[in-house]
Residue frames as qw, qx, qy, qz and C-alpha x, y, z in Angstrom:
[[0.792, 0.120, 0.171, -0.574, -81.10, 48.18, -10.62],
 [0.098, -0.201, 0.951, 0.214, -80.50, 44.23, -11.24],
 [0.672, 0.367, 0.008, -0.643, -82.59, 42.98, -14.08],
 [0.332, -0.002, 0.875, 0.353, -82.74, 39.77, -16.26],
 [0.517, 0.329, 0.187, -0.768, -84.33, 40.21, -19.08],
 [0.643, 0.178, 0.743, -0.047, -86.47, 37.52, -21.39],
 [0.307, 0.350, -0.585, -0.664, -86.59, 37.12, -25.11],
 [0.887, 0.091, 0.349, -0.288, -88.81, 34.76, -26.65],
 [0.506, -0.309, 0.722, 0.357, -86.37, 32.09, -28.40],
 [0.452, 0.502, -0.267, -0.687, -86.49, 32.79, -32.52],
 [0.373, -0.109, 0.912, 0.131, -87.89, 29.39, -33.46],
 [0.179, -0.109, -0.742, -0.637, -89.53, 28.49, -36.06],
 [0.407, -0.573, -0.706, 0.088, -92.78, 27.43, -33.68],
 [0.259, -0.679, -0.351, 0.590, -92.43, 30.67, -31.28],
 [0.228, 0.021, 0.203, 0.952, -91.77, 33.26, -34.42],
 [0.105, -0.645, -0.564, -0.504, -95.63, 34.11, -34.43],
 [0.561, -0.623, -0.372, 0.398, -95.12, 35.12, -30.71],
 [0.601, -0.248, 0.091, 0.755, -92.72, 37.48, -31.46],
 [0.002, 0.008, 0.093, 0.996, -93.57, 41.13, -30.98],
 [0.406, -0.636, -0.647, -0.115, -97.22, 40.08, -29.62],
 [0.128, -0.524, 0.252, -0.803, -98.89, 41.85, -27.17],
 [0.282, -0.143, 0.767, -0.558, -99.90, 40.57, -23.74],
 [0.720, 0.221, 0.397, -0.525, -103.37, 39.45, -24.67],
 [0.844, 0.256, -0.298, -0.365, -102.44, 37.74, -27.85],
 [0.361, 0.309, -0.870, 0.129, -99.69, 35.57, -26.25],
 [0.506, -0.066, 0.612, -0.604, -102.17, 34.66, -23.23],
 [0.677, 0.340, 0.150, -0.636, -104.77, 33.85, -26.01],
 [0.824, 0.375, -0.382, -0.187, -102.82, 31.02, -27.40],
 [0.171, 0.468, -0.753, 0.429, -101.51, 30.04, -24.23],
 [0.597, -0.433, -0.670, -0.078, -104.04, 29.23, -22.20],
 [0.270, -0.904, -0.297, -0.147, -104.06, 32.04, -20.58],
 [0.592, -0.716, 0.235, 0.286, -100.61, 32.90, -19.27],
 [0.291, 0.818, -0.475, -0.143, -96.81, 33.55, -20.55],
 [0.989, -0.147, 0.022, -0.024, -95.12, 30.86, -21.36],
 [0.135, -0.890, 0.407, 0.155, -91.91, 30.93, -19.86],
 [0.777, -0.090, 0.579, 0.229, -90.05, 27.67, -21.67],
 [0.677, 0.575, 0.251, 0.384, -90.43, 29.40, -24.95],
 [0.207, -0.959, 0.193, -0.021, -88.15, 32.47, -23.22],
 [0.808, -0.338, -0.068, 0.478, -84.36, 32.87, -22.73],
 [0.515, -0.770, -0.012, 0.377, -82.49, 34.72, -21.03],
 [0.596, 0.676, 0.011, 0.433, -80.38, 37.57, -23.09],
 [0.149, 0.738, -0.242, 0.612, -79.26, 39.81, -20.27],
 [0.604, -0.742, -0.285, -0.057, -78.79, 39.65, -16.63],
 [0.595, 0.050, -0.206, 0.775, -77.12, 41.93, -14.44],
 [0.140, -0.674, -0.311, 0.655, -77.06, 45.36, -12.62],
 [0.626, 0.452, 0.289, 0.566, -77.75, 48.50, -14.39],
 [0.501, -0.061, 0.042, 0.862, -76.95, 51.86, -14.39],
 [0.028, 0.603, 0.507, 0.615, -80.15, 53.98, -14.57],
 [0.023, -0.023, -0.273, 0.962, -80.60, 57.39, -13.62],
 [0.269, -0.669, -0.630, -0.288, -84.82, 57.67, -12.81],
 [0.162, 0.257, -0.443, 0.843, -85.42, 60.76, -10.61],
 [0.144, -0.197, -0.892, 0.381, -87.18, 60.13, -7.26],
 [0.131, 0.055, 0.228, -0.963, -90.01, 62.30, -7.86],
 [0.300, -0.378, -0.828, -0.286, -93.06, 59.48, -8.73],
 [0.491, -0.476, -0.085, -0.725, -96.05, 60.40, -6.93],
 [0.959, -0.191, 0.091, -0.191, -96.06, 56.47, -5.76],
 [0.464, -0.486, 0.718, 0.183, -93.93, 53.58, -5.78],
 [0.702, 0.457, 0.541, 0.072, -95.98, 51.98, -8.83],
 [0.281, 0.925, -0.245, -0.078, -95.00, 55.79, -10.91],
 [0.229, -0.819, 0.523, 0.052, -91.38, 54.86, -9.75],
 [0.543, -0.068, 0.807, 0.222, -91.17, 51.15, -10.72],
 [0.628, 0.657, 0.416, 0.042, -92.92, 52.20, -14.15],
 [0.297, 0.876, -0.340, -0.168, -90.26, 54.93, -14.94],
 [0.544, -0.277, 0.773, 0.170, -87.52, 52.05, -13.95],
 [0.652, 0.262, 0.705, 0.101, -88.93, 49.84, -16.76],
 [0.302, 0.928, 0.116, -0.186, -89.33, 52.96, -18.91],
 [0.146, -0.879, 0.415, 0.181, -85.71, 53.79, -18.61],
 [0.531, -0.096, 0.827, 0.159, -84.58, 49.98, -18.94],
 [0.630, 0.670, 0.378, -0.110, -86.79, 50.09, -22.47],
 [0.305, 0.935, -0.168, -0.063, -84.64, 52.91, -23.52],
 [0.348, -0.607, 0.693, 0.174, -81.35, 51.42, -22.62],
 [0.500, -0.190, 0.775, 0.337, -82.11, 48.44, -24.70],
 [0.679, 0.572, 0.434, 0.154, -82.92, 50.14, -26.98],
 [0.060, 0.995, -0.083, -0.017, -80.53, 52.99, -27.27],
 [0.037, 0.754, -0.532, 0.384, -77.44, 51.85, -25.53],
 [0.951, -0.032, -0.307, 0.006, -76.98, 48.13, -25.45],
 [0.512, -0.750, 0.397, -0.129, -75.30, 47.07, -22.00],
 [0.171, -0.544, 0.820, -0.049, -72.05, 45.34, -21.64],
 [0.182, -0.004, 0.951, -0.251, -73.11, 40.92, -21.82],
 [0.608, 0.369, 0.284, -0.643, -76.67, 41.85, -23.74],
 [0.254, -0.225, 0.834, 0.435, -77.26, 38.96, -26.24],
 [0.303, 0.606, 0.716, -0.166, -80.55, 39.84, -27.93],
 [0.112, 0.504, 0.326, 0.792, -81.94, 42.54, -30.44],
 [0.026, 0.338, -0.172, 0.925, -83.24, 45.12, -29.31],
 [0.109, 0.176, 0.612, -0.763, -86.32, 45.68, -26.29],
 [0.377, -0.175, -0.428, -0.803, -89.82, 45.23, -27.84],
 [0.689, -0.160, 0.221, -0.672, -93.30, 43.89, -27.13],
 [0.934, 0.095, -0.344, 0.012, -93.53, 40.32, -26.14],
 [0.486, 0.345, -0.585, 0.550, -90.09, 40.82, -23.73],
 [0.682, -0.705, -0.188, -0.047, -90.35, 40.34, -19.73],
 [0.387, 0.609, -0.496, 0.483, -88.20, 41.67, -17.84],
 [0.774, -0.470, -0.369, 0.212, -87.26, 40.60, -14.22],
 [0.035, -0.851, 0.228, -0.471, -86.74, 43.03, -11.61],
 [0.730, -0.010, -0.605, 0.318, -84.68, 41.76, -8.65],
 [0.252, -0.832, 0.207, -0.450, -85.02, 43.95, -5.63],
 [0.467, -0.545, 0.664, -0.211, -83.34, 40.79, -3.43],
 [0.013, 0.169, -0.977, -0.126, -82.73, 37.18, -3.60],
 [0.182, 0.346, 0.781, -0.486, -86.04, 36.55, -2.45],
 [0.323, 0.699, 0.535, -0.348, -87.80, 38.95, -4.21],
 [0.199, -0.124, 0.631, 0.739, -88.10, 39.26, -7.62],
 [0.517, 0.513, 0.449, -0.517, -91.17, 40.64, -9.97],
 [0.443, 0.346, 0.603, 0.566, -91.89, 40.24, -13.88],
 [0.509, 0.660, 0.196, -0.517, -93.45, 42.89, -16.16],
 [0.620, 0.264, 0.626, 0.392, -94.28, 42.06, -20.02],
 [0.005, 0.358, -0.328, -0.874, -93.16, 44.89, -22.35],
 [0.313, 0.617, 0.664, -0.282, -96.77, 45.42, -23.30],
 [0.329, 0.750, 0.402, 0.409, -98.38, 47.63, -26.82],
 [0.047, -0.803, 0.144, -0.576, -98.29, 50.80, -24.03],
 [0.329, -0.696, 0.487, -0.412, -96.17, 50.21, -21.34],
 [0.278, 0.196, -0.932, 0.121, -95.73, 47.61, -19.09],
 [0.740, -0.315, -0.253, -0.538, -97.68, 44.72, -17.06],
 [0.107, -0.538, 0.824, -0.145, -96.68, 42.79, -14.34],
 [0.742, 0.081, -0.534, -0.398, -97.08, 39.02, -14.68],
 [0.745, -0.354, 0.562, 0.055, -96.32, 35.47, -13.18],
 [0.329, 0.683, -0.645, -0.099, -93.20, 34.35, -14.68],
 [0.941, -0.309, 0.139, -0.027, -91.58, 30.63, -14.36],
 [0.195, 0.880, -0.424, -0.089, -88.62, 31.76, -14.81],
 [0.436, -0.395, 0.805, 0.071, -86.91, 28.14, -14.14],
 [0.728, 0.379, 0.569, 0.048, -88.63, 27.08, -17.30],
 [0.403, 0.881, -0.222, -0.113, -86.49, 29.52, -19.27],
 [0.800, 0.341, -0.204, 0.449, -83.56, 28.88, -21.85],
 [0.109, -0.948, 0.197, 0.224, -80.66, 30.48, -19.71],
 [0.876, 0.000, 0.203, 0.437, -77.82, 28.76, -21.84],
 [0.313, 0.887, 0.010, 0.339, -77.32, 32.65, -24.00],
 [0.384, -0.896, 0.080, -0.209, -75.71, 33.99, -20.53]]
């Protein structure tokens, strides 16, 4: 599974952000995530074992993200430059060049968003 995932950059200005949940970063956003205060900590393939038995394909892309939680928090990959996997973090699934989805590591689970990902920091990487 190739993933990039987003941190919100510890500035002084963005530290209130940090470890929000979906609705309060919206609510001082104007409604959306804002991906300029973000950068990049991780990107790359991982290694996750999810067995194929989801009911759906949503079930199946939610254990994915599940699994990816636990890794960064359990068993920090290879090239990860961030703390650990909390609320407030987007990750970025890649399924091709082409196609690529967000979800924000949400209070319970995950959400999927729009991302501008070219308005993230990726200097970390």
């Amino acid at each position: 599974m190739k993933i990039t995932l987003y941190q919100i950059i510890p500035e002084p200005e963005n530290r209130y952000l940090i470890f929000s949940d979906l609705r309060s970063v919206r609510a001082v956003s104007g409604g959306h995530v804002p991906a300029e205060i973000y950068e990049a900590v991780f990107s790359g393939d991982l290694d996750i074992a999810v067995p194929r038995n989801a009911k759906n394909k949503m079930d199946q892309e939610l254990a994915e993200l599940e699994a990816v939680y636990v890794r960064f928090n359990v068993s920090h990959p290879e090239g990860f430059r961030g703390r650990s996997m909390t609320m407030s973090d987007v990750v970025e699934v890649i399924r091709s060049e082409k196609e690529s989805r967000f979800f924000f590591c949400d209070r319970f689970g995950f959400e999927e968003i729009a991302f501008e990902k070219e308005k993230a920091d990726f200097g970390r990487l």
